[in-house]
mmCIF file as gemmi writes it, N, C-alpha and C atoms, coordinates in Angstrom:
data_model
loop_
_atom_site.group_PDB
_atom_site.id
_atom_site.type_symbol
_atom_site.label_atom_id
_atom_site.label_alt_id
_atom_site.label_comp_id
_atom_site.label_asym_id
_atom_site.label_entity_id
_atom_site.label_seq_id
_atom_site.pdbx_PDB_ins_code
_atom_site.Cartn_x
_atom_site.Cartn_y
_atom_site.Cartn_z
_atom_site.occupancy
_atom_site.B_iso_or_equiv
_atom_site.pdbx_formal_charge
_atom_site.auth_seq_id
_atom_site.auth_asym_id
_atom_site.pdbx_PDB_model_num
ATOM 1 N N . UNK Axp A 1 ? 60.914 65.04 95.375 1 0 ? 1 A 1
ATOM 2 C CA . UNK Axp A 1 ? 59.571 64.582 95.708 1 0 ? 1 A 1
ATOM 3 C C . UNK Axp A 1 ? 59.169 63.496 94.716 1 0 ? 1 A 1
ATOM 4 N N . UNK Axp A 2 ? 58.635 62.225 95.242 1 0 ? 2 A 1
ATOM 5 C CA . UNK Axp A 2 ? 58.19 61.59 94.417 1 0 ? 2 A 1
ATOM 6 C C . UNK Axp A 2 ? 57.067 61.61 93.286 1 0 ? 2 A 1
ATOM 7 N N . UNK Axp A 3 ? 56.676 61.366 92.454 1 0 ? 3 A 1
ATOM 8 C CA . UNK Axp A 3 ? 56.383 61.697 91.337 1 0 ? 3 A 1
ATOM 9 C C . UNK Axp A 3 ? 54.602 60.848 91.538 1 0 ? 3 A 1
ATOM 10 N N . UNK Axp A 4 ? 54.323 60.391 92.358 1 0 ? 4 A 1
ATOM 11 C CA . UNK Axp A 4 ? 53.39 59.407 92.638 1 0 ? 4 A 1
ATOM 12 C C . UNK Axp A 4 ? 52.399 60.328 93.773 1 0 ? 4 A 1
ATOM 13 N N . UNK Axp A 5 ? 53.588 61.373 94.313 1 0 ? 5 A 1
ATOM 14 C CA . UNK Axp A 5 ? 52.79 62.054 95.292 1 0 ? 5 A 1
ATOM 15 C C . UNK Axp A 5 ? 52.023 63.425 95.071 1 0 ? 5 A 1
ATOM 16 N N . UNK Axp A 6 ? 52.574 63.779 93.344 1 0 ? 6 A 1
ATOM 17 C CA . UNK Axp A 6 ? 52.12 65.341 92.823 1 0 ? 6 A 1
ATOM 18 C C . UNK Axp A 6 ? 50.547 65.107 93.031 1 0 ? 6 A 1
ATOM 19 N N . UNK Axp A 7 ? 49.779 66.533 92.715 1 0 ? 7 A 1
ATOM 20 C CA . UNK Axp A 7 ? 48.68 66.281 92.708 1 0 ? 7 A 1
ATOM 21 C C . UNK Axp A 7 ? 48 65.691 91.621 1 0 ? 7 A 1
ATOM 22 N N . UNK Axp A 8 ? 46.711 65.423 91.459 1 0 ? 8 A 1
ATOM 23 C CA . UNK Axp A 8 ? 46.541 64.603 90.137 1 0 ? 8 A 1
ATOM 24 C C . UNK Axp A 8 ? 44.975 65.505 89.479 1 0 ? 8 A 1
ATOM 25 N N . UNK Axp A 9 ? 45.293 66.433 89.794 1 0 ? 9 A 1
ATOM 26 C CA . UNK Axp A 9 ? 44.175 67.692 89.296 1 0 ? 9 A 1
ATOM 27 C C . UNK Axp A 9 ? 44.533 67.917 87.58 1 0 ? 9 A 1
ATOM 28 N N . UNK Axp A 10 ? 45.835 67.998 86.926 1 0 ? 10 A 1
ATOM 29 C CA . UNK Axp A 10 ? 46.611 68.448 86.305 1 0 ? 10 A 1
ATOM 30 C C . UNK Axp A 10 ? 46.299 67.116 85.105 1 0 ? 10 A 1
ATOM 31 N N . UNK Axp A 11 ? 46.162 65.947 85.962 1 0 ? 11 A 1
ATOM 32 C CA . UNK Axp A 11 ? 46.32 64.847 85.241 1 0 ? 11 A 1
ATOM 33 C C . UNK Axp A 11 ? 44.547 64.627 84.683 1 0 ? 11 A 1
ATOM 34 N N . UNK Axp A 12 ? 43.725 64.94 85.768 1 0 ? 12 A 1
ATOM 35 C CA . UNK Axp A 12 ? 42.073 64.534 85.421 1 0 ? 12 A 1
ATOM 36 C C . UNK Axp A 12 ? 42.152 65.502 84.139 1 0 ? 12 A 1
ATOM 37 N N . UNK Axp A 13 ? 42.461 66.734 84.275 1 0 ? 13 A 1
ATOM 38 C CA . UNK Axp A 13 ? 42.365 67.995 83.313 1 0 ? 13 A 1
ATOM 39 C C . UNK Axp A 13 ? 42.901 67.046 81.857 1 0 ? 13 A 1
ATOM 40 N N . UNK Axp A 14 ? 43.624 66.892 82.093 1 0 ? 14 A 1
ATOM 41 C CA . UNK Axp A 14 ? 44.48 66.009 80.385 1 0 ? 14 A 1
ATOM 42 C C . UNK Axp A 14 ? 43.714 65.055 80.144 1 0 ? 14 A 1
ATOM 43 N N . UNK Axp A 15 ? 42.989 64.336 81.039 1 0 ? 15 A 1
ATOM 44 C CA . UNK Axp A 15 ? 42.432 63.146 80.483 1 0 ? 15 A 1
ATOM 45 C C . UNK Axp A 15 ? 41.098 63.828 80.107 1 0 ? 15 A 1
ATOM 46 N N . UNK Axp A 16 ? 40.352 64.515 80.958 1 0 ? 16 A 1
ATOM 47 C CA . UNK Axp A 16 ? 39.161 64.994 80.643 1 0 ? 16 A 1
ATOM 48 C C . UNK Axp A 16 ? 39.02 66.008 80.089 1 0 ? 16 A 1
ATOM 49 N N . UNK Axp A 17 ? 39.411 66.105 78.463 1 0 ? 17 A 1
ATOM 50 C CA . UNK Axp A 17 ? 39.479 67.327 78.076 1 0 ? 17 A 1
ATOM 51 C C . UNK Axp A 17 ? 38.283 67.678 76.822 1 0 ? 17 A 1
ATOM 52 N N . UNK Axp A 18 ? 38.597 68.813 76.529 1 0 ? 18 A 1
ATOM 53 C CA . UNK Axp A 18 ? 37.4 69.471 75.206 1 0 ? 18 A 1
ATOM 54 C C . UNK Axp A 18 ? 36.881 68.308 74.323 1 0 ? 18 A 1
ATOM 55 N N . UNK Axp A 19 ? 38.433 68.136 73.52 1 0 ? 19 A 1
ATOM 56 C CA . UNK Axp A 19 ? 37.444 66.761 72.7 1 0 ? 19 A 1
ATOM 57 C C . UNK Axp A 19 ? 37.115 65.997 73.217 1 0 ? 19 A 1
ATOM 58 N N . UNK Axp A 20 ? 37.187 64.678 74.232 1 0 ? 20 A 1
ATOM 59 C CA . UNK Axp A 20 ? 36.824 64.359 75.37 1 0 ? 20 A 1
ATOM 60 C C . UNK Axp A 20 ? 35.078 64.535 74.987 1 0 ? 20 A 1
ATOM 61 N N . UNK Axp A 21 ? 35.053 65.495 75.878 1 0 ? 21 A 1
ATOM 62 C CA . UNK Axp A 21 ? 33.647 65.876 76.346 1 0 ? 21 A 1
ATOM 63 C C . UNK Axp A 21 ? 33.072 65.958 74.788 1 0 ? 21 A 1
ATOM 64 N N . UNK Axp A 22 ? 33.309 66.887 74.171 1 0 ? 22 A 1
ATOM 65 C CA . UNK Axp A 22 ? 32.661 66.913 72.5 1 0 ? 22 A 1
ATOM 66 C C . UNK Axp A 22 ? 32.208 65.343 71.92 1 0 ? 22 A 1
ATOM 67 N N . UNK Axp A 23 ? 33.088 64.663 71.94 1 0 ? 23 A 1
ATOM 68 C CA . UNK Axp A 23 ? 33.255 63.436 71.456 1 0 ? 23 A 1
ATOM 69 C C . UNK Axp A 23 ? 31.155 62.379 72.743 1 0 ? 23 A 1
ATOM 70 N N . UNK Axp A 24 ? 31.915 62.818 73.902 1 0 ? 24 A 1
ATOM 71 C CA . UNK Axp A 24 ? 30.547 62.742 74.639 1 0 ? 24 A 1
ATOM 72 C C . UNK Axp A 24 ? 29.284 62.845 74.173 1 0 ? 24 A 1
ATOM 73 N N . UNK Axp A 25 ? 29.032 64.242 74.06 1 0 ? 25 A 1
ATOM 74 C CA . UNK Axp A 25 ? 27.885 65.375 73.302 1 0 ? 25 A 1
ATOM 75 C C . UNK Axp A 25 ? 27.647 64.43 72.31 1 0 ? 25 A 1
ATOM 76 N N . UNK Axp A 26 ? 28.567 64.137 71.083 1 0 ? 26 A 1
ATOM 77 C CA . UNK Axp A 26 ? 28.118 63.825 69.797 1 0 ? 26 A 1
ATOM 78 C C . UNK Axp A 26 ? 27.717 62.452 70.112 1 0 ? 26 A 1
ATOM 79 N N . UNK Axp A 27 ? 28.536 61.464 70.966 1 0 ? 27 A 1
ATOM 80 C CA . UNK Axp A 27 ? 27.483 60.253 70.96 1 0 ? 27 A 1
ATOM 81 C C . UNK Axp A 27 ? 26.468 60.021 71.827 1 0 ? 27 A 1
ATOM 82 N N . UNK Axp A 28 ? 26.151 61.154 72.619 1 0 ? 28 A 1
ATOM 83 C CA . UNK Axp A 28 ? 24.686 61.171 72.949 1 0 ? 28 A 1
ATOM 84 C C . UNK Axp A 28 ? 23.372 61.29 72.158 1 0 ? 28 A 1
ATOM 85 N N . UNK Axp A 29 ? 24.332 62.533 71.212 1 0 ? 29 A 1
ATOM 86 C CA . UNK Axp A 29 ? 23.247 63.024 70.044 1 0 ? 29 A 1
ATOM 87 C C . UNK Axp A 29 ? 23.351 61.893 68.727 1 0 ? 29 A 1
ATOM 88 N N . UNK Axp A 30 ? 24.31 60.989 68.85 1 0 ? 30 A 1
ATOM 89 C CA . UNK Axp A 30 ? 23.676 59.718 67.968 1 0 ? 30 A 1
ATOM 90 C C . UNK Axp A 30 ? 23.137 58.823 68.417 1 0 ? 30 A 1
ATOM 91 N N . UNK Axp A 31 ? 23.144 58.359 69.618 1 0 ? 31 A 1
ATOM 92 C CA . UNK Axp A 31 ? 21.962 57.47 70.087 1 0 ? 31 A 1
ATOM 93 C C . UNK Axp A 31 ? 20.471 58 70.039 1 0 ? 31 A 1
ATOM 94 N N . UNK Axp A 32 ? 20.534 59.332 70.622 1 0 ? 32 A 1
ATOM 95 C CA . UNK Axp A 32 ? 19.131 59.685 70.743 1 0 ? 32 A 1
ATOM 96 C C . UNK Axp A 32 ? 18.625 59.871 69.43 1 0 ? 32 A 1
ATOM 97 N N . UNK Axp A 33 ? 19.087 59.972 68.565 1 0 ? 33 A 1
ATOM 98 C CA . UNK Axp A 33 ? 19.015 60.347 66.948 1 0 ? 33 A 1
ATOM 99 C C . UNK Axp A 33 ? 18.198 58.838 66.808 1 0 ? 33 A 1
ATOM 100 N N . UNK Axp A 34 ? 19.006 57.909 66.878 1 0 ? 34 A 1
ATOM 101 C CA . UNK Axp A 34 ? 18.539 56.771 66.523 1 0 ? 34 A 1
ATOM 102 C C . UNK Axp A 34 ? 18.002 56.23 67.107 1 0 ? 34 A 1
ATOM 103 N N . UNK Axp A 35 ? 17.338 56.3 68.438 1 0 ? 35 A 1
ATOM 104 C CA . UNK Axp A 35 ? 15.962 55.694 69.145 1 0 ? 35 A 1
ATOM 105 C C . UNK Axp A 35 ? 15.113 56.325 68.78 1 0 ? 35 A 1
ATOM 106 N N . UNK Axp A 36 ? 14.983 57.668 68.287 1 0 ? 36 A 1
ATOM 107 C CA . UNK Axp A 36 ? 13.504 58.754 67.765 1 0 ? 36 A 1
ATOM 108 C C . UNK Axp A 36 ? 13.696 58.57 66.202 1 0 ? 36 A 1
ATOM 109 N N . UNK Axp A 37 ? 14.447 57.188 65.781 1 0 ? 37 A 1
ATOM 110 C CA . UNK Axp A 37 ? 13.925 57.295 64.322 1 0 ? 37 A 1
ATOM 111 C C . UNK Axp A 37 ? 12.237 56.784 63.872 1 0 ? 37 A 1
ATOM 112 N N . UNK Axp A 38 ? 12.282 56.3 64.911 1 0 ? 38 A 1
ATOM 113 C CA . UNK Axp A 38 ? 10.584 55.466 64.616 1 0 ? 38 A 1
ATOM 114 C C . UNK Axp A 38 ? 9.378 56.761 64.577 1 0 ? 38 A 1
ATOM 115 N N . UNK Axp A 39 ? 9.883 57.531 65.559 1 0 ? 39 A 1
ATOM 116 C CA . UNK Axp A 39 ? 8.632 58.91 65.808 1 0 ? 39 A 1
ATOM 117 C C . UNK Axp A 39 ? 8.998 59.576 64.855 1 0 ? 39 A 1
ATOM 118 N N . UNK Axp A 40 ? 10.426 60.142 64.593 1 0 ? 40 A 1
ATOM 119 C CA . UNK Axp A 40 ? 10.533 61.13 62.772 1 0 ? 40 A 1
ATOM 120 C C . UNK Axp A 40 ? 10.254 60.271 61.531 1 0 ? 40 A 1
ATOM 121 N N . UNK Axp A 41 ? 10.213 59.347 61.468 1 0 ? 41 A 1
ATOM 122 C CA . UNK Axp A 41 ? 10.056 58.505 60.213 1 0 ? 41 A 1
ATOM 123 C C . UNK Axp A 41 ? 11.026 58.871 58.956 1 0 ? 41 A 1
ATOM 124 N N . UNK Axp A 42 ? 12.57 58.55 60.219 1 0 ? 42 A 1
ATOM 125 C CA . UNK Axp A 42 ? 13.974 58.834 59.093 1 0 ? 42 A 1
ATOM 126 C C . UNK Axp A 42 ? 14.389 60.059 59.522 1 0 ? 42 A 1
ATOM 127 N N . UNK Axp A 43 ? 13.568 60.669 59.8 1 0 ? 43 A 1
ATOM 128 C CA . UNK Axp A 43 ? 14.336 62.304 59.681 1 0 ? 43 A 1
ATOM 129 C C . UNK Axp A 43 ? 15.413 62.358 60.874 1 0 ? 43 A 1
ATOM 130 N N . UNK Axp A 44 ? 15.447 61.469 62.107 1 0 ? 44 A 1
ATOM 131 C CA . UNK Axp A 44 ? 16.749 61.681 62.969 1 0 ? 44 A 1
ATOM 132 C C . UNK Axp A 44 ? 17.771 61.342 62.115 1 0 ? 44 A 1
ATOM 133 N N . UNK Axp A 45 ? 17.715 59.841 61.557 1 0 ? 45 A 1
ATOM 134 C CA . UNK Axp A 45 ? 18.664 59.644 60.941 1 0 ? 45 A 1
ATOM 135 C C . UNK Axp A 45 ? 20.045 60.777 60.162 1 0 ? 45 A 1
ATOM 136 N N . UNK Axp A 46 ? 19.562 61.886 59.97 1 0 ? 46 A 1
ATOM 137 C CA . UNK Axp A 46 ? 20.429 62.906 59.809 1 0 ? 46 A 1
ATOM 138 C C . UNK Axp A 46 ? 21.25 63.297 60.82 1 0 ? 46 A 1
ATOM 139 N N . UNK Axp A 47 ? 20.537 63.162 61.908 1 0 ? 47 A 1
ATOM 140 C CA . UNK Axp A 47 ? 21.801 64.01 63.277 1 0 ? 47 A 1
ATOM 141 C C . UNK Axp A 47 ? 22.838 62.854 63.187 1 0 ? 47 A 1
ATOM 142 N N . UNK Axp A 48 ? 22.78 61.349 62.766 1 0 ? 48 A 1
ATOM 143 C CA . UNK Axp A 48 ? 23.42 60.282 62.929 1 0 ? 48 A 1
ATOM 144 C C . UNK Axp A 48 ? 24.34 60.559 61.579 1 0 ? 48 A 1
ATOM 145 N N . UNK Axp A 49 ? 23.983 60.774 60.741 1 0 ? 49 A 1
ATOM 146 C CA . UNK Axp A 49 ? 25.013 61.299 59.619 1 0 ? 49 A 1
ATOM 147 C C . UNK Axp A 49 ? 25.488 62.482 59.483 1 0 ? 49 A 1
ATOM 148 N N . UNK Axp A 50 ? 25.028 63.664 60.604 1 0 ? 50 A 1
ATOM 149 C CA . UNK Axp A 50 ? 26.082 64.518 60.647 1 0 ? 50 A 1
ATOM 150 C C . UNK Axp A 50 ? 27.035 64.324 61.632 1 0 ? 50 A 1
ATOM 151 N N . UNK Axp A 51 ? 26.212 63.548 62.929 1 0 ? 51 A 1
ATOM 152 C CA . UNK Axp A 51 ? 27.761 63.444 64.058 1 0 ? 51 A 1
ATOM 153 C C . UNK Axp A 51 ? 28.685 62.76 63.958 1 0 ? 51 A 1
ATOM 154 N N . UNK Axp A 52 ? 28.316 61.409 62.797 1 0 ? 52 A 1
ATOM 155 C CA . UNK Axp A 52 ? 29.075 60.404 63.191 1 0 ? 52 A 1
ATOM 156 C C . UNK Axp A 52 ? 30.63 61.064 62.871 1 0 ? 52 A 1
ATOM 157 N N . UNK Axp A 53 ? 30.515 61.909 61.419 1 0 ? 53 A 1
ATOM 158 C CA . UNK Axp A 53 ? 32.091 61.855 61.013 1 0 ? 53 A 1
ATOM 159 C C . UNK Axp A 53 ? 32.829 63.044 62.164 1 0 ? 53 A 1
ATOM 160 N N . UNK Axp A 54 ? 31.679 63.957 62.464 1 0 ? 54 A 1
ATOM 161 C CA . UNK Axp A 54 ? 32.511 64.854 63.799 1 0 ? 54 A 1
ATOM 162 C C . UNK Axp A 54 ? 33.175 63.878 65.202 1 0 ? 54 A 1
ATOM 163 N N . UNK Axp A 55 ? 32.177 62.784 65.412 1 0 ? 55 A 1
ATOM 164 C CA . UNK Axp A 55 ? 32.961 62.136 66.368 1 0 ? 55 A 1
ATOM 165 C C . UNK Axp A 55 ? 34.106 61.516 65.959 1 0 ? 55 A 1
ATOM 166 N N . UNK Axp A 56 ? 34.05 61.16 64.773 1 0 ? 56 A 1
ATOM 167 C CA . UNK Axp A 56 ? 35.744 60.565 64.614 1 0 ? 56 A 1
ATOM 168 C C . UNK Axp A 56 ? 36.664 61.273 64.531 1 0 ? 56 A 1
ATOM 169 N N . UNK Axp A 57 ? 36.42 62.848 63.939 1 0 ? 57 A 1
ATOM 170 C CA . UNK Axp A 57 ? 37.169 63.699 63.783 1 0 ? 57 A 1
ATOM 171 C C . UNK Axp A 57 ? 37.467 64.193 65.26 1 0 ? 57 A 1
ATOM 172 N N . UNK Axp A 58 ? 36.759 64.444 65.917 1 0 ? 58 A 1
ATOM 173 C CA . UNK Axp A 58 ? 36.695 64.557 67.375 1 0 ? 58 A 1
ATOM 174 C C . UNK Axp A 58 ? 38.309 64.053 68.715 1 0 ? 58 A 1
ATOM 175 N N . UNK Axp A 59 ? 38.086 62.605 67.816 1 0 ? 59 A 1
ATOM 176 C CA . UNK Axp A 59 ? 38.164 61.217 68.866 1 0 ? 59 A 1
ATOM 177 C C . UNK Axp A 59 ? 39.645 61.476 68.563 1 0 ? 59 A 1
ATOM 178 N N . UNK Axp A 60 ? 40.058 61.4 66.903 1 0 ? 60 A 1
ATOM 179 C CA . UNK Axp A 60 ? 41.479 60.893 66.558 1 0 ? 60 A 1
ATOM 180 C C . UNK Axp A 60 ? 42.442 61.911 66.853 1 0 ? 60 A 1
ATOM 181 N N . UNK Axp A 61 ? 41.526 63.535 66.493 1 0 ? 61 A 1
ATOM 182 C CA . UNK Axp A 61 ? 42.151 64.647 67.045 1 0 ? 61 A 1
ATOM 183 C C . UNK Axp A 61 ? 42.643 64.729 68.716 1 0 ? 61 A 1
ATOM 184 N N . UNK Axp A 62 ? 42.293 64.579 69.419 1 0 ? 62 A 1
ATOM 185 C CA . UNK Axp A 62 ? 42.522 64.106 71.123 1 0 ? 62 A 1
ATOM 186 C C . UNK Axp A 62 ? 43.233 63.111 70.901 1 0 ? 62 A 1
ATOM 187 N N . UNK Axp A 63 ? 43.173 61.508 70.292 1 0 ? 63 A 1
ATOM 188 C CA . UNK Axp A 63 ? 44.688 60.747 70.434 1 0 ? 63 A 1
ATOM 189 C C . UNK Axp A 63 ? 45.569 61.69 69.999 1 0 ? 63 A 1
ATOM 190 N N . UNK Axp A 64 ? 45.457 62.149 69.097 1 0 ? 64 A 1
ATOM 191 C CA . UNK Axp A 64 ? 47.067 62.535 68.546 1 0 ? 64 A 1
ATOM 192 C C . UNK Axp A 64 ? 47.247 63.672 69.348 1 0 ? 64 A 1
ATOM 193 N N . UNK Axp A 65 ? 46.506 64.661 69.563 1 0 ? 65 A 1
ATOM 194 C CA . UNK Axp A 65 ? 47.303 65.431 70.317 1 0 ? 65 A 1
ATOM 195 C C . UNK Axp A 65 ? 47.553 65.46 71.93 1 0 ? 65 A 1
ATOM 196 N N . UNK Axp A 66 ? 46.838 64.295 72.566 1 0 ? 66 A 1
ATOM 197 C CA . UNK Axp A 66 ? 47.312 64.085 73.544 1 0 ? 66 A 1
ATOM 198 C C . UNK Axp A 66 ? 48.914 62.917 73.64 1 0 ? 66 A 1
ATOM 199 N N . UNK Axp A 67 ? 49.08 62.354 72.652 1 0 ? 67 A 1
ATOM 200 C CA . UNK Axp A 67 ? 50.351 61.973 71.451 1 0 ? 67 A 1
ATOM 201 C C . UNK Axp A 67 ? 51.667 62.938 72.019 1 0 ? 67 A 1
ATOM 202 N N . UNK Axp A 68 ? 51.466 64.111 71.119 1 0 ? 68 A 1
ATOM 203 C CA . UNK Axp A 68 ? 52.056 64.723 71.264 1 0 ? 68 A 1
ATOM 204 C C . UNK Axp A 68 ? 52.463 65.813 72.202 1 0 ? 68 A 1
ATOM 205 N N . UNK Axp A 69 ? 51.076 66.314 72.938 1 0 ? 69 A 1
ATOM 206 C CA . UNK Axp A 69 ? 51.499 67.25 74.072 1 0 ? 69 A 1
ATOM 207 C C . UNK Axp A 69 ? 51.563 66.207 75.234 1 0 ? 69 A 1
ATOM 208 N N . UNK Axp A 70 ? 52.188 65.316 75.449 1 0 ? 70 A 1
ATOM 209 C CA . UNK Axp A 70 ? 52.631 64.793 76.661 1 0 ? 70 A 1
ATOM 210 C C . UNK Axp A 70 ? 52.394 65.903 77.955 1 0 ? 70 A 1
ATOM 211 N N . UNK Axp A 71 ? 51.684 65.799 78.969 1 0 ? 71 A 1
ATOM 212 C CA . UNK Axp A 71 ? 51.729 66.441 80.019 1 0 ? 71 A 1
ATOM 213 C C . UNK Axp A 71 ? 51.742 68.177 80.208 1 0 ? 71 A 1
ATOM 214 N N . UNK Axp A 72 ? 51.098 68.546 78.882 1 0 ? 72 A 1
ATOM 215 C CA . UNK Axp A 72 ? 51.102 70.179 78.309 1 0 ? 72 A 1
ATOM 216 C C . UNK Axp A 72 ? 49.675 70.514 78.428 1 0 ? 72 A 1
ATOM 217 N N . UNK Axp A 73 ? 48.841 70.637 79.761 1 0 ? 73 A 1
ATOM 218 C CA . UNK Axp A 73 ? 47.721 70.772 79.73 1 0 ? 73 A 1
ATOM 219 C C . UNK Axp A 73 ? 47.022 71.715 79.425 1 0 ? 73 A 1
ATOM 220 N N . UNK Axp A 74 ? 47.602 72.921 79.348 1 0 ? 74 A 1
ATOM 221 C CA . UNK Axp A 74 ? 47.296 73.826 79.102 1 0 ? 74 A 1
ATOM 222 C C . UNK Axp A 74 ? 46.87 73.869 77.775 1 0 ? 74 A 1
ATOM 223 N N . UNK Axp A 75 ? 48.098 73.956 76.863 1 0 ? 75 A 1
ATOM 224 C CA . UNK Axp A 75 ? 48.377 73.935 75.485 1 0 ? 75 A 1
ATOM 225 C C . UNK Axp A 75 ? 47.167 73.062 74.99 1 0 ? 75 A 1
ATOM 226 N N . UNK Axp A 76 ? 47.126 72.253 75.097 1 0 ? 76 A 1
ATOM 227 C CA . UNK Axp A 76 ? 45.868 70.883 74.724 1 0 ? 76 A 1
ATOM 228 C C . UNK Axp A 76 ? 44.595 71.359 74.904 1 0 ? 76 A 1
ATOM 229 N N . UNK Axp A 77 ? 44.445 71.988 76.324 1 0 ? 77 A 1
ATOM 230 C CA . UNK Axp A 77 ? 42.845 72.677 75.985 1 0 ? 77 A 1
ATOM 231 C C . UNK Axp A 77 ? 42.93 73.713 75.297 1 0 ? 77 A 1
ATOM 232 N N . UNK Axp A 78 ? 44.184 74.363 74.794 1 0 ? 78 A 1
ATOM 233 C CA . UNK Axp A 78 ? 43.747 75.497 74.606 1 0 ? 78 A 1
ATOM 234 C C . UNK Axp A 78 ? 43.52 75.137 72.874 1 0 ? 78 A 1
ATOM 235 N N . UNK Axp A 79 ? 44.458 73.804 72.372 1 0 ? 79 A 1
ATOM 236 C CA . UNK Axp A 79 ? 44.322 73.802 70.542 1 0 ? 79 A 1
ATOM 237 C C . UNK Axp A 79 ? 43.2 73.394 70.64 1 0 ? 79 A 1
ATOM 238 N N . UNK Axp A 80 ? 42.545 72.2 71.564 1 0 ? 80 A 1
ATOM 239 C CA . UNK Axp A 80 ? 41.42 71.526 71.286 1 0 ? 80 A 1
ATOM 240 C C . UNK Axp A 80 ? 40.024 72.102 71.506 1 0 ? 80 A 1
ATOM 241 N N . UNK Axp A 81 ? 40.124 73.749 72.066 1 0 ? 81 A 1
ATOM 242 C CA . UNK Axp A 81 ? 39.155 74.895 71.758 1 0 ? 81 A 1
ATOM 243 C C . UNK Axp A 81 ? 38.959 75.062 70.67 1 0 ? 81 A 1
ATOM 244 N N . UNK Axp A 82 ? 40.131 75.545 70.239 1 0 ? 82 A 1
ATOM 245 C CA . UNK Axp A 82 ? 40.273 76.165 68.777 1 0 ? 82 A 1
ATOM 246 C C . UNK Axp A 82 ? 39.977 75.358 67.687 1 0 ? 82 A 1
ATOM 247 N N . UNK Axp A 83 ? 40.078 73.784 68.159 1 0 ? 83 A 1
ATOM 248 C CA . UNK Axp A 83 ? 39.746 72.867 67.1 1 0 ? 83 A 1
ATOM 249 C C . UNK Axp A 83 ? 38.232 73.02 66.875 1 0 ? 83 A 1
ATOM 250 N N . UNK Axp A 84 ? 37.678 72.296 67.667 1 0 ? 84 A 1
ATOM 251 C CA . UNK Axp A 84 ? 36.428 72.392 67.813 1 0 ? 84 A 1
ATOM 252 C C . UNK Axp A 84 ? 35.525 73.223 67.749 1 0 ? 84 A 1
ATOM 253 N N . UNK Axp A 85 ? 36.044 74.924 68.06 1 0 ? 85 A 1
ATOM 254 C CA . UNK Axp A 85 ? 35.039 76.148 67.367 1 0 ? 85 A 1
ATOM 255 C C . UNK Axp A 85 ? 35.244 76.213 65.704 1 0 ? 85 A 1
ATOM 256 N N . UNK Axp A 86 ? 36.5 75.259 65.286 1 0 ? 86 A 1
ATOM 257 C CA . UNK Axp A 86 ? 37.032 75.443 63.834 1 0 ? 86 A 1
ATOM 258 C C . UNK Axp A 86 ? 35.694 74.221 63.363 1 0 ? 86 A 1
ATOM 259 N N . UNK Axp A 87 ? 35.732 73.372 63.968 1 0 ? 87 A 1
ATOM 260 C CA . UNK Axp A 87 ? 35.065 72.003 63.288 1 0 ? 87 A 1
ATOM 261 C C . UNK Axp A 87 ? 32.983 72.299 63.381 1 0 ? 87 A 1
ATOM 262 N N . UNK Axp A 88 ? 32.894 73.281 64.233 1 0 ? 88 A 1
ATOM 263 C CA . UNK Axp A 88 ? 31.6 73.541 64.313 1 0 ? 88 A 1
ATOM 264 C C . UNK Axp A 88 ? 31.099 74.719 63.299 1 0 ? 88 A 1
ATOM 265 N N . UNK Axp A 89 ? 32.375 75.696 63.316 1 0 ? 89 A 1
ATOM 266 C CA . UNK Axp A 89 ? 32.174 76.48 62.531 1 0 ? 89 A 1
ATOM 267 C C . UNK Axp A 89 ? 31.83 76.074 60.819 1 0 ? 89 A 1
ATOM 268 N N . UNK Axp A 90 ? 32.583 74.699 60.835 1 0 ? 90 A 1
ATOM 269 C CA . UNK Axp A 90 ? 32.738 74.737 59.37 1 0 ? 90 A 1
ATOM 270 C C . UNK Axp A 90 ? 31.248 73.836 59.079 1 0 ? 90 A 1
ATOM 271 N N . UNK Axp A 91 ? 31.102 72.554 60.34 1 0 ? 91 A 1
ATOM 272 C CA . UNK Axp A 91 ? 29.728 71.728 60.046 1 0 ? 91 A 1
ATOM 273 C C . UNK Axp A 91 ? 28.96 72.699 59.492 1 0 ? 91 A 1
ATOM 274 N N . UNK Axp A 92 ? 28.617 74.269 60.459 1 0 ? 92 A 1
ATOM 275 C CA . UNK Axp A 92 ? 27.668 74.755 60.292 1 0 ? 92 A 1
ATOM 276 C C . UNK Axp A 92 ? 27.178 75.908 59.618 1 0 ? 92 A 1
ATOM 277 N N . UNK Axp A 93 ? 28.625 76.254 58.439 1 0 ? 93 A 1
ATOM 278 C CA . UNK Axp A 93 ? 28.317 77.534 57.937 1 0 ? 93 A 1
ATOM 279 C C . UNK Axp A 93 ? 27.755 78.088 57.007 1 0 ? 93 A 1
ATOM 280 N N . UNK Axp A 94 ? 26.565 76.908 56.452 1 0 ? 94 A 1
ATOM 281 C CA . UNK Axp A 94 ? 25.491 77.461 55.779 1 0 ? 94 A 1
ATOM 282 C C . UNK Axp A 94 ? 24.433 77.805 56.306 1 0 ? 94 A 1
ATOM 283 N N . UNK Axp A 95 ? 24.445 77.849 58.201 1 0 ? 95 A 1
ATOM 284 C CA . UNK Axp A 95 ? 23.398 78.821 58.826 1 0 ? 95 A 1
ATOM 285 C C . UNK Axp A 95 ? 24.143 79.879 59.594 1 0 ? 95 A 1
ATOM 286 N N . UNK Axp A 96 ? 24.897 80.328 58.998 1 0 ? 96 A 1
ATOM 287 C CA . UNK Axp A 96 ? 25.942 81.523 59.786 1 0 ? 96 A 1
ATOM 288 C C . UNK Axp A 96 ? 26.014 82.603 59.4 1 0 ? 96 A 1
């Protein structure tokens, strides 16, 4: 069977994955951070210095391991769970 004709459910899943979406979340929550700096007077500015370094951490984690798990969709959502309850856990564990 040609390879052009599999389904491509398997493939949206790999592209659209945990970090993916996380990476989403966090640059929503830095824009909006930084259009309501005028109404907090600075105080968003913090959500912008806590997401920014999670989104990179986010972003580079998904290249590389979509890098390496070539076509392992499973596997990929399942580290990039585990990443991300690891990376929230740690942002946030002086309210835990």
């Amino acid at each position: 069977m040609d390879e052009s004709k599999q389904p491509t459910k398997s493939n949206w899943l790999f592209i659209v994955s945990p970090c993916l979406l996380a990476a989403l979340i966090c640059l929503y929550g830095i824009i909006d951070s930084y259009l309501d700096m005028g109404h907090s007077k600075g105080w968003s500015f913090i959500g912008v210095i806590i997401l920014v370094p999670i989104l990179v951490i986010v972003l580079v984690a998904d290249l590389l391991l979509k890098y390496f798990l070539k076509g392992r969709t499973g596997l990929l959502w399942l580290i990039e769970i585990v990443l991300i309850a690891i990376i929230f856990l740690y942002q946030f564990r002086m309210y835990l």
